[in-house]
N, C-alpha and C positions, 0 to 999 in steps of 0.2 A: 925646352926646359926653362924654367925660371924660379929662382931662389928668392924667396923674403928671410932676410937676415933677421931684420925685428922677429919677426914669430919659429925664426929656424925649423921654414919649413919650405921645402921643394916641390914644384911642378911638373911632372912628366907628361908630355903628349905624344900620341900616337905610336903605337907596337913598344906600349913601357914598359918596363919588369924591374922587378925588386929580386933580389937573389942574397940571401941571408938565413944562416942559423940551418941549413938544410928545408926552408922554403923556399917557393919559385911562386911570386904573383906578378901575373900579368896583366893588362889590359890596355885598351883605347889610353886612358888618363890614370894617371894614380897622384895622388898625395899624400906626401910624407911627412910627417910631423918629428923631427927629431929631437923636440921638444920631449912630446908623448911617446915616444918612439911608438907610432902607429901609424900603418898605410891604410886611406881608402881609395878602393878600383871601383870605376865607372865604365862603361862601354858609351857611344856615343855617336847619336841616330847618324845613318847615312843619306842619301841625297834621296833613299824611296822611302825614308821613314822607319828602317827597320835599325834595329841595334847593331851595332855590329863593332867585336872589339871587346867583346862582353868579358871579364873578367874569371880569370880562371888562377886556384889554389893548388898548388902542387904540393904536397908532403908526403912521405914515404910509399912512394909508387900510387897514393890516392889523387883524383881528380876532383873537385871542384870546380862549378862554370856555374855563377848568377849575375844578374844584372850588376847587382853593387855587391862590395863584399870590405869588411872593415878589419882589421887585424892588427892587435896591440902586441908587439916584438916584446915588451917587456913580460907582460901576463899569461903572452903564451893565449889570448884567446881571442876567436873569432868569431866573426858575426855576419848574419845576410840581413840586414836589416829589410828587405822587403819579403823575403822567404821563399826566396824564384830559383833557390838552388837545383841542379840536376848532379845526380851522381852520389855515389855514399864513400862514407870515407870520413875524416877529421877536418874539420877548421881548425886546427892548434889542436888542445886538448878536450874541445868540444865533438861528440859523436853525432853525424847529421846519415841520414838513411831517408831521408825525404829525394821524390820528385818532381818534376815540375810542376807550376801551379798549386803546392800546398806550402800553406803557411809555417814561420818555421820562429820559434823564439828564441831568446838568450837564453 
């Protein structure tokens, strides 16, 4: 773990999670902005090149699992910025019903 005071924002690495507000995100890496109050999860290639660690959204018995996944605690919303989510269920107050391999928007 590693903290920048200046930007009041924290580092987590390997098997992180964030446990707040009745969300559970986990993954490889997360970074939290306390600032923004916003976490983003990364997973983070292994030693054959696959992802592994990949980030996963827990909110009221729903799963999410994508590569990256962005979530602002204040707004209440979330995001997969590359649109690799698997699973349906909410990002915050956003409805995602996509899977893998389709692209997905704000």
């Amino acid at each position: 773990m590693r903290y920048d005071l200046a930007e009041q924002t924290v580092y987590l690495f390997g098997a992180a999670s964030v446990h707040y507000q009745g969300i559970d995100l986990s993954a490889d890496r997360i970074v939290f902005s306390f600032k923004n109050e916003e976490a983003q999860a990364f997973g983070a290639l292994d030693t054959a090149g696959v992802v592994a660690g990949k980030p996963q959204f827990v909110q009221d018995g729903s799963t999410i699992e994508a590569d990256s996944i962005r979530y602002n605690f204040k707004t209440k919303q979330g995001f997969d910025p590359a649109g690799t989510h698997t699973g349906t269920g909410k990002l915050g107050e956003r409805e995602l019903e996509q899977t893998a391999g389709q692209r997905g928007g704000p």
